[in-house]
C-alpha positions as a printed Julia matrix, in Angstrom:
158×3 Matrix{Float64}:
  10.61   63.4    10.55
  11.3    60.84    7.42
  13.71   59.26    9.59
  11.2    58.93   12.59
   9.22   56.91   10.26
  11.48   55.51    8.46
  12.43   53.79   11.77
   9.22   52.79   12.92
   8.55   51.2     9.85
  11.59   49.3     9.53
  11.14   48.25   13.54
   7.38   46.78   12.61
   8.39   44.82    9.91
  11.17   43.2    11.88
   8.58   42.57   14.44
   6.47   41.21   11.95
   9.49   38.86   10.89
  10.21   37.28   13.49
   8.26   34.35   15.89
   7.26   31.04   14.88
   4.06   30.56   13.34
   1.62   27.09   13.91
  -0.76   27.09   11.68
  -1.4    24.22   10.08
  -0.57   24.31    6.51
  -2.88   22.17    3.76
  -1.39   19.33    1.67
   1.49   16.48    2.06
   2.32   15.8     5.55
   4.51   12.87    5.93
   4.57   10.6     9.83
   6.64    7.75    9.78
   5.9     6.91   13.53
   4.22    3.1    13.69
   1.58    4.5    15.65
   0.9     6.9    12.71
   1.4     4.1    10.66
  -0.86    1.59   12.21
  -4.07    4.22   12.47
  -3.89    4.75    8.52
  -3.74    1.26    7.76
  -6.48    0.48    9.82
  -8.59    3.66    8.78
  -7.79    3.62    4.99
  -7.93    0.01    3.88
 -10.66   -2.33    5.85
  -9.3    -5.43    6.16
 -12.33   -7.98    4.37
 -11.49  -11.88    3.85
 -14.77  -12.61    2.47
 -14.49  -10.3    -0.44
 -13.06  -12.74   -3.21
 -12.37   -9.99   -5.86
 -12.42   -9.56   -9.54
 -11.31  -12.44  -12.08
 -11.3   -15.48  -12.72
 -10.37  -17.12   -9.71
 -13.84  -18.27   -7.43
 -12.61  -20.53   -5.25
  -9.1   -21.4    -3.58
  -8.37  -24.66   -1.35
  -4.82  -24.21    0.79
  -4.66  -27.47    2.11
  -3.64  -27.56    6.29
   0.43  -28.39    4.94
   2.02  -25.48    3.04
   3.55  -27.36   -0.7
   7.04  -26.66   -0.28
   7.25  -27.03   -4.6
   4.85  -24.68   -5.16
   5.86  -22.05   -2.25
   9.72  -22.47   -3.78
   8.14  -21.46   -7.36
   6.29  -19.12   -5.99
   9.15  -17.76   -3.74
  11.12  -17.49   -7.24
   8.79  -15.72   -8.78
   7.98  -13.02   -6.38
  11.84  -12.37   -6.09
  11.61  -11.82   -9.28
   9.04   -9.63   -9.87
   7.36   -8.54   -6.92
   9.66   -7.15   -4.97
  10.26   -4.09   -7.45
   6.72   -3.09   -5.54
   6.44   -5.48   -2.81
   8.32   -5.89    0.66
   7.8    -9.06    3.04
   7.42   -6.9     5.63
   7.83   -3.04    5.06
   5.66   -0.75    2.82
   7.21    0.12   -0.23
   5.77    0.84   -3.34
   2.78   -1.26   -2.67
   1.93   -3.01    0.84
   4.14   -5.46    2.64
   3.17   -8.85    2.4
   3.59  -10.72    5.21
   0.07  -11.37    6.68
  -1.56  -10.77    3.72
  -4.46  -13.85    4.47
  -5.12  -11.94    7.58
  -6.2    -9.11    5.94
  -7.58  -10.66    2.22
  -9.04  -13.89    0.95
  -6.93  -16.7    -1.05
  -9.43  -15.79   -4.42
  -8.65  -12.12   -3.67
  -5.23  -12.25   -3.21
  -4.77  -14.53   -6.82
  -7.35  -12.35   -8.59
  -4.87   -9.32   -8.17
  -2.28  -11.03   -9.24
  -3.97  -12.17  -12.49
  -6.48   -9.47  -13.16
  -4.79   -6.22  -11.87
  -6.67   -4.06  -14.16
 -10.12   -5.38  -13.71
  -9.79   -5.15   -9.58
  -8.71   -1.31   -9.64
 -11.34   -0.66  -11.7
 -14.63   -2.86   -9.96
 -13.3    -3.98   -6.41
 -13.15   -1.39   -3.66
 -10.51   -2.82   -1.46
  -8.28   -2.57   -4.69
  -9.43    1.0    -5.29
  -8.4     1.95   -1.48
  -5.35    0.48   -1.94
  -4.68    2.1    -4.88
  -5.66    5.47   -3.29
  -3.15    4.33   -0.06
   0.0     4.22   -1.94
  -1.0     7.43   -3.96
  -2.13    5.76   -7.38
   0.88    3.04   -7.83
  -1.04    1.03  -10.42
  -0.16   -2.53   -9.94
   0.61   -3.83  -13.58
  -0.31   -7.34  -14.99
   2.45   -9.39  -14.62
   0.76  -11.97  -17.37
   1.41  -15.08  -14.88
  -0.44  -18.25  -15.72
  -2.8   -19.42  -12.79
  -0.32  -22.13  -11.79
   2.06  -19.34  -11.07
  -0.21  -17.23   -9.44
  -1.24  -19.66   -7.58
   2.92  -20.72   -6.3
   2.79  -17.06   -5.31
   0.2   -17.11   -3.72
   1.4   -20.99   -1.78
   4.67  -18.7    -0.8
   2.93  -15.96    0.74
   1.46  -18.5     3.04
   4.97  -19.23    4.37
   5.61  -15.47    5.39
């Protein structure tokens, strides 16, 4: 008799054991599909080009013809330290730049660069962001406004 149900025990839990389960577990799911990629860009940062941001920058005037100069500077500059966060055109750290004045204004743009701290505290574009690429803090890179503003001339060129 111990053996009878000895054997029907050990035959429901290999029952139990087996089959593949769906339920949907909570936490960290990862997509890397463009579609996937494209819905949580558009549904987790709004794009807004009249919101001019935190800092000292109120007003900036790109001209119709991109300064070659400046955008060389600023090209210099970013390669050498941006792209620890930034790619021209792939997430990485922080979010690709290329098109970046199609989704933020000029003041914006140059008011993170100079006043990192200030924007992830007050601005809510900055605080999405920040909640997007799971709290990478952009750090304050200490550039003058003439250099913010070359970086700023290059990104026009991407």
């Amino acid at each position: 008799m111990k053996k009878l149900i000895l054997f029907i025990a050990l035959g429901a839990f290999i029952a139990s054991c087996g089959g593949k389960k769906d339920a949907k577990k909570d936490g960290f799911e990862v997509s890397r599909t463009k579609e996937a990629k494209a819905v949580a860009e558009s549904e987790g940062v709004p794009i807004d080009l009249d919101n001019k941001g935190i800092g000292p920058i109120k007003e900036v005037d790109f001209s119709g013809d991109i300064d070659t100069e400046m955008a060389a500077r600023g090209e210099a500059k970013f390669n050498a330290i941006c792209v620890a966060c930034h790619m021209v055109d792939q997430r990485m750290i922080g979010p690709a730049m290329e098109g970046v004045y199609e989704r933020r204004s000029p003041e914006w743009v140059m008011n993170m660069i100079l006043n990192p701290d200030g924007m992830l505290r007050e601005d809510p574009i900055a605080k999405a962001l920040l909640k997007e690429y799971n709290n990478a803090i952009m750090l304050n890179q200490n550039l003058t406004e003439d250099e913010a503003r070359d970086v700023a001339e290059y990104l026009r060129t991407l």
